[in-house]
C-alpha positions in Angstrom: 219.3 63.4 132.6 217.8 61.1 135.5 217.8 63.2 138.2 215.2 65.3 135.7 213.2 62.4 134.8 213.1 61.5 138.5 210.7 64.3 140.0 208.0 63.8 137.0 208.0 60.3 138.0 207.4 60.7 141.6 204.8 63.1 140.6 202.9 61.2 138.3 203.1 58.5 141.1 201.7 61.0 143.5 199.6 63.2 142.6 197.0 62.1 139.9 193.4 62.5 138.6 191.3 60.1 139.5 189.6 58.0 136.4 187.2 55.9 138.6 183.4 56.5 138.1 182.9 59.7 140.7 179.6 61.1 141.5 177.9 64.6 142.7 173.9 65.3 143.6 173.2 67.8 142.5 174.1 66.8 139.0 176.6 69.1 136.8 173.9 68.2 134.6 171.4 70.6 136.6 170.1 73.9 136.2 171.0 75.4 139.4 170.3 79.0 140.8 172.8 81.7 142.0 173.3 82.4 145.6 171.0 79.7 146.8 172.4 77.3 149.5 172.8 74.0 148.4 173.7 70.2 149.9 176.1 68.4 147.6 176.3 64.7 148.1 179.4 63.2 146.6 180.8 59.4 145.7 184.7 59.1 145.1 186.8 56.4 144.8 188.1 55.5 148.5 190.7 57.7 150.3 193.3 56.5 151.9 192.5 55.9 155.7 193.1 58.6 158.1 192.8 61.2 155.6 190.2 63.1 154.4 188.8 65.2 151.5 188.9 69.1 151.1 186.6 70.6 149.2 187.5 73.9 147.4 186.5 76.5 145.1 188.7 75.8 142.0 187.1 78.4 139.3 184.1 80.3 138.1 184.1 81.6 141.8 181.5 79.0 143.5 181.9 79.0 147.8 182.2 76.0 150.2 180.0 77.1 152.6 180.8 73.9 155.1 183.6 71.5 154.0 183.2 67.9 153.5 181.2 65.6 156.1 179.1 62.6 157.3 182.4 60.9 155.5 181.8 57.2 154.8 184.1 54.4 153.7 183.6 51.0 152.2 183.7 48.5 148.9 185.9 51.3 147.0 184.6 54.1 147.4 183.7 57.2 149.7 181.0 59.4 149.7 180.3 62.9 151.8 178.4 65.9 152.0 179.5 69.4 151.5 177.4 72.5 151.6 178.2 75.7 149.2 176.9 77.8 146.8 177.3 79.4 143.3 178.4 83.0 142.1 175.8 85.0 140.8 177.6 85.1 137.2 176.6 82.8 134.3 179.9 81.0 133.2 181.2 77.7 134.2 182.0 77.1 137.9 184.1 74.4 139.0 184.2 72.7 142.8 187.1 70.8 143.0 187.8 67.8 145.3 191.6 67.4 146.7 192.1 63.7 148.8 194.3 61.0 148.7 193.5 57.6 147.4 193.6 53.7 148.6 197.3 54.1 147.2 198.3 57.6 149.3 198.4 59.2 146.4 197.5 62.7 146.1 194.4 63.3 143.6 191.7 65.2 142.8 188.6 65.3 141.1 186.2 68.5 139.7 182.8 68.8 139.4 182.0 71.7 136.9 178.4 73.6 136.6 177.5 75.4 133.5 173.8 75.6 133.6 174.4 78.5 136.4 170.2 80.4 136.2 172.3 83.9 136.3 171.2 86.8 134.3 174.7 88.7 134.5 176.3 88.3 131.2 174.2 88.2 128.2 174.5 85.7 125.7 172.9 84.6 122.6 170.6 82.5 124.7 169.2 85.4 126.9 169.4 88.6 124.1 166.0 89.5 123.5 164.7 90.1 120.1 161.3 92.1 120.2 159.5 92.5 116.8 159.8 96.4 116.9 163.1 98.2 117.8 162.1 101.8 118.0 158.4 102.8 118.3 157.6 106.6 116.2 154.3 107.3 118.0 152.6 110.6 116.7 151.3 113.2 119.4 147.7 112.5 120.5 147.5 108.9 118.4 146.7 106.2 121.4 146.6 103.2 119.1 147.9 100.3 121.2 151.5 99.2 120.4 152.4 95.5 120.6 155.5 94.1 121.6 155.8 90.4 121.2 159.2 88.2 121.0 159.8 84.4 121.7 161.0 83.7 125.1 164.8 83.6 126.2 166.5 81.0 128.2 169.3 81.0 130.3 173.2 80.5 128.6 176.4 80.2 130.0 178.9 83.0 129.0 181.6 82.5 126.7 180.6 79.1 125.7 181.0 77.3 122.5 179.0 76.5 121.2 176.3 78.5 122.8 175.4 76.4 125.7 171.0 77.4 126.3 168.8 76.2 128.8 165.7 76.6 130.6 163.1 78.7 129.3 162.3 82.4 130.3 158.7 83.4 130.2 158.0 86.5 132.7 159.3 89.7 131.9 159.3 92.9 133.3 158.3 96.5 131.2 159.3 100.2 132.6 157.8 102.6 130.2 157.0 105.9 130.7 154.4 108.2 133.2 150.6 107.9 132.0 151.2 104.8 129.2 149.1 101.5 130.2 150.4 97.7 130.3 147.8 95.4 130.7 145.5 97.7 133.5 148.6 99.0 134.9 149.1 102.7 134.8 153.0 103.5 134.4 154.5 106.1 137.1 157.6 106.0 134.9 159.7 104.7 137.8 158.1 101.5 138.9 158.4 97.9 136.7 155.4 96.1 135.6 155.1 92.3 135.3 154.2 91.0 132.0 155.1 87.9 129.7 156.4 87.9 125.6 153.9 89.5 124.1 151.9 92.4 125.9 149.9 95.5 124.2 151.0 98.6 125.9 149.2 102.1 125.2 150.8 105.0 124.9 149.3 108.1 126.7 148.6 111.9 124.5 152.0 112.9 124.3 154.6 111.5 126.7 157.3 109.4 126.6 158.9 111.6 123.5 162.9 110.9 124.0 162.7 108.3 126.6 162.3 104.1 126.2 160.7 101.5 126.8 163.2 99.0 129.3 162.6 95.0 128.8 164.0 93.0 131.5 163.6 88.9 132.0 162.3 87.9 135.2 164.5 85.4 137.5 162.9 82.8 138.6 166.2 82.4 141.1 166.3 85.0 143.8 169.5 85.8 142.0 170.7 89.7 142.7 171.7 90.7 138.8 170.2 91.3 135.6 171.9 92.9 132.8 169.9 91.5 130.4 167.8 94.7 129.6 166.6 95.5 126.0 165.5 99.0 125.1 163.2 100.5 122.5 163.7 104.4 122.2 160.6 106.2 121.6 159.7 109.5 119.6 156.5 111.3 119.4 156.7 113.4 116.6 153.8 115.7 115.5 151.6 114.2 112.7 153.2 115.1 109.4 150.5 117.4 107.6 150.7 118.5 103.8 150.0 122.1 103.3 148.7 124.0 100.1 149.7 127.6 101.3 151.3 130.8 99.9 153.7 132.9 101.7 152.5 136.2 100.0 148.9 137.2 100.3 148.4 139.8 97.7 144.7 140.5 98.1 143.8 137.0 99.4 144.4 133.2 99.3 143.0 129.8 100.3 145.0 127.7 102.6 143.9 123.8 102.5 145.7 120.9 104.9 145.8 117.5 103.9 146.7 114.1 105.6 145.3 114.8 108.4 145.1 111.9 111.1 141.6 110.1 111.4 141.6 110.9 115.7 141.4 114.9 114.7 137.4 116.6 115.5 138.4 120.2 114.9 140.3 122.9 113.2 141.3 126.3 114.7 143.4 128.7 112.3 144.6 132.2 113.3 146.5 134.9 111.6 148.6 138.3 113.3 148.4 141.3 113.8 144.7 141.8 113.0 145.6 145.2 111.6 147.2 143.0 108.7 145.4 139.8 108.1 141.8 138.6 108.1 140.9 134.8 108.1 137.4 133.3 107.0 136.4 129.6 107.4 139.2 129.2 110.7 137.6 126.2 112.0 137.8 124.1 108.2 140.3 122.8 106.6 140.0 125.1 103.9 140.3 128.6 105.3 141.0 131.8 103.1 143.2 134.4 104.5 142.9 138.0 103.3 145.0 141.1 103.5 143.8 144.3 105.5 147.0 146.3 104.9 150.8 145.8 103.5 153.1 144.7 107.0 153.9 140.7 107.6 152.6 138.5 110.5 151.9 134.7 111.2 149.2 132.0 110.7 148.9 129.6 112.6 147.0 126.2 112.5 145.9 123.8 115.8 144.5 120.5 115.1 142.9 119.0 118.3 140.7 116.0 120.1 139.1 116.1 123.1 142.5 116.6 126.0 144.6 116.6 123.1 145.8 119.1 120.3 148.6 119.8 118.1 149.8 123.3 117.1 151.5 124.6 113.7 153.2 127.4 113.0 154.2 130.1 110.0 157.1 128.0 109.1 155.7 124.6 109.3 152.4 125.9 107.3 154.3 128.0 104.8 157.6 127.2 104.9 158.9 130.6 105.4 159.2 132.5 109.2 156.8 135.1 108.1 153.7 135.3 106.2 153.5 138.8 103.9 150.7 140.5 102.8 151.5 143.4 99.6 154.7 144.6 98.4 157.9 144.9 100.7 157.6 147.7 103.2 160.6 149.3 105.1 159.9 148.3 108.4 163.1 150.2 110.2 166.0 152.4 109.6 168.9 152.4 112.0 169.8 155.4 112.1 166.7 156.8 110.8 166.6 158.1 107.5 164.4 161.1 105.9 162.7 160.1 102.2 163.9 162.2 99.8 160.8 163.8 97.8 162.5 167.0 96.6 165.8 169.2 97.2 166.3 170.1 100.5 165.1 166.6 101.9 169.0 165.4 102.1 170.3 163.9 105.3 173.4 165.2 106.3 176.9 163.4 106.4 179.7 164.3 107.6 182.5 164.9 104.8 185.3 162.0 105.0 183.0 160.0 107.7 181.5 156.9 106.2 177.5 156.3 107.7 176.5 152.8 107.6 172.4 152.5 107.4 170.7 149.3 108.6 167.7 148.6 107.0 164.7 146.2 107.9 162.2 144.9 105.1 159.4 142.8 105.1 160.4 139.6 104.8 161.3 137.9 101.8 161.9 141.1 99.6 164.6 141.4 97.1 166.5 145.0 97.4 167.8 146.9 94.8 169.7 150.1 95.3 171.0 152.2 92.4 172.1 155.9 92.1 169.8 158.9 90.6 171.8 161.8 90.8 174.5 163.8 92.3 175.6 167.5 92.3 179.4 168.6 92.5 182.9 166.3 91.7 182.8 162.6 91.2 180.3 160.1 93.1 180.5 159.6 96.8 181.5 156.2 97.8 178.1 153.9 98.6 177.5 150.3 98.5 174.5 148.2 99.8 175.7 144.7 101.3 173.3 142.1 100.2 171.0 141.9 103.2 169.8 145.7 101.8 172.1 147.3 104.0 173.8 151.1 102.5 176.9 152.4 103.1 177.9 155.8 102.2 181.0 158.1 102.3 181.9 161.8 100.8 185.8 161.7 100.7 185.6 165.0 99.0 184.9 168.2 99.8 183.4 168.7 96.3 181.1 165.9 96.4 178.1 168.2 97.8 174.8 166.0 97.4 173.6 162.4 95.9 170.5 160.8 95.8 170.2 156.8 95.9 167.1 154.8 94.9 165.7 151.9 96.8 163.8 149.3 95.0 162.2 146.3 97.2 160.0 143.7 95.2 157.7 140.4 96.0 155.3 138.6 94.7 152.7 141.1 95.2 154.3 144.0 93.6 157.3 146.6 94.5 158.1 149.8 96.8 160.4 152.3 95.8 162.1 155.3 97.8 165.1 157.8 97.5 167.3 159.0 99.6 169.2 162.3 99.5 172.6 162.6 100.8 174.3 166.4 101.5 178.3 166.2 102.6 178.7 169.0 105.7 181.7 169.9 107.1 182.7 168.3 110.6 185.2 168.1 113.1 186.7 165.2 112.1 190.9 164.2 111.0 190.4 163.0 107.5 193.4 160.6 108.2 191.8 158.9 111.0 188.5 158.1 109.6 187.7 154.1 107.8 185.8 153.1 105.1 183.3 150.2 106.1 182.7 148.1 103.8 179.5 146.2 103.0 
């Protein structure tokens, strides 16, 4: 059991910490900047003559640029200069001096910084809190924004409790191409210099996805900063209420409300020309008249001088298409012939389903039943709910049908039939499918 006891003894003789009052100029006490060179002067108690103190970088990653020199001895005590420098990172860094005392003992004693002026890690001391954390600007509105917050300091990472200091009061903005800081047109690319609380105007329309970068301004020629706060921007188009109507039977007044104070003019339009008319297009109260059953678009621009905003069918009336009348039948793929009287059937092929596609005027409700048919029982037809008719004679028997298309609005209904006549083709009547709609 001695001979374990033995090496901790000689140890503790040997190699201790000092306890005697030890001094450094700079003071740990001091704010110091990164990467700047600086000349410590240090007091220790006396080292043992003929030896002499090393200096060395014992954490937090600080350099010794020149080791200890000018070494002096007398009353107790040494003193010395070193030269070094400090890491660009804001956490603790510790320079740690290795000598031997009046006693030839091995020692040491550390000098640790923690009020390191580094903008690498942020902290509660350097996060900064602006009083608006996303900015909705609508399209042509140039009102000034302000962004004002109380100024960060400095704060050493991972410390508790949070260890602030200094104060932070020049900042720098990157916002985007055309807005203003101060007289200071942006180029989107380039930081302007400001302080806490600036007024920055945006320009028409830019800037819509992008954001508005915050960064603290170093007053150490230090080489980071990660402290950078962002505001994301939008520039949405003003949000306009609408008094409209989808159908226009004969006629109907449209009417736009909410409108933002900076608009001077109005310009509605309506297509094709051969279905729609507009009167008052340059109010906010226009009236829009049919000139012939068929569908379009209307379409409203608000606008300032450089400026304007543009609306279209959906956003005015909620629907893709504005209708004037009843439904029409706007296509038939294949094309169909109108049944008006016998002899107006379209021919099918006997165990060969056709499939018809059908367009409508938008918005119509389709209704397909059957009116007649001559010989055997029905022919197979169904119509999918997009208005869309299959059809099928799976018997030789079945000779002719007619079906009955019914398409309604708000404006009224449109009705046509359809003859159908099975004919004899050159087709294997196992190898044919039904499609089903």
């Amino acid at each position: 059991m001695k001979y374990k006891i033995l090496p901790f003894i000689f140890l503790h003789l040997f190699f201790v910490k000092s306890n005697a009052q030890q001094l450094i100029t700079p003071s740990v006490l001091t704010e110091v900047c990164p990467i700047a060179p600086y000349q410590f002067s240090v007091v220790i108690d006396q080292v043992y003559a003929g030896t002499t103190p090393n200096v060395v970088s014992y954490s937090g990653n600080p350099t010794v640029t020149m080791n200890s020199y000018n070494i002096t001895s007398g009353s107790g005590i040494t003193s010395f200069y070193f030269n070094g420098s400090f890491d660009d990172k804001n956490v603790s860094q510790t320079f740690r001096i290795n000598y031997k005392n009046s006693s030839n003992n091995s020692t040491y004693k550390d000098f640790t910084f923690s009020k390191i002026k580094s903008l690498y890690y942020q902290t509660s001391c350097n996060t900064i809190q602006p009083n608006i954390t996303s900015i909705n600007q609508q399209q042509c509105d140039v009102s000034a924004i302000n962004i004002n917050f109380s100024n960060i300091q400095y704060g050493t990472f991972l410390s508790s409790p949070a260890n602030c200091f200094g104060t932070i009061s020049n900042y720098d903005y990157l916002i985007p191409s055309g807005w203003i800081l101060g007289s200071t047109t942006s180029n989107g690319s380039t930081w302007i210099s400001g302080n806490n609380n600036v007024n920055i105007t945006p320009n028409d329309k830019g800037g819509d996805g992008q954001k508005i970068k915050i960064r603290p301004i170093n007053s150490c020629a230090a080489i980071y900063n990660n402290v950078v706060f962002e505001i994301p921007i939008t520039r949405p188009k003003p949000v306009l209420n609408f008094t409209s109507n989808p159908f226009i039977c004969s006629n109907s007044t449209f009417q736009v409300s909410n409108v933002p104070s900076w608009v001077t003019n109005y310009s509605w339009s309506v297509t094709p020309s051969n279905v729609f008319s507009i009167s008052n297009p340059t109010t906010s109260t226009p009236t829009i008249s049919k000139v012939s059953n068929g569908e379009g678009n209307v379409q409203l621009e608000i606008s300032k001088t450089g400026c304007s905003v543009i609306y279209n069918t959906s956003e005015i009336i909620g629907n893709q298409v504005l209708v004037a009348g009843p439904p029409q039948v706007l296509n038939i793929n294949p094309n169909l012939m109108i049944y008006y009287s016998p002899g107006d059937e379209n021919d099918i092929c006997t165990y060969q389903g056709n499939t018809y596609d059908f367009t409508y005027t938008s918005n119509s409700n389709i209704n397909w039943t059957a009116v007649s048919h001559v010989g055997g029982p029905w022919p197979s037809w169904n119509a999918d709910g997009n208005g869309d008719l299959y059809v099928e004679f799976f018997n030789p028997r079945q000779n002719k049908m007619v079906l009955n298309m019914n398409a309604s609005n708000t404006c009224g209904s449109t009705a046509y039939n359809f003859g159908f006549k099975a004919v004899t083709c050159t087709l294997n009547k196992h190898n044919h499918s039904k499609k089903s709609k």
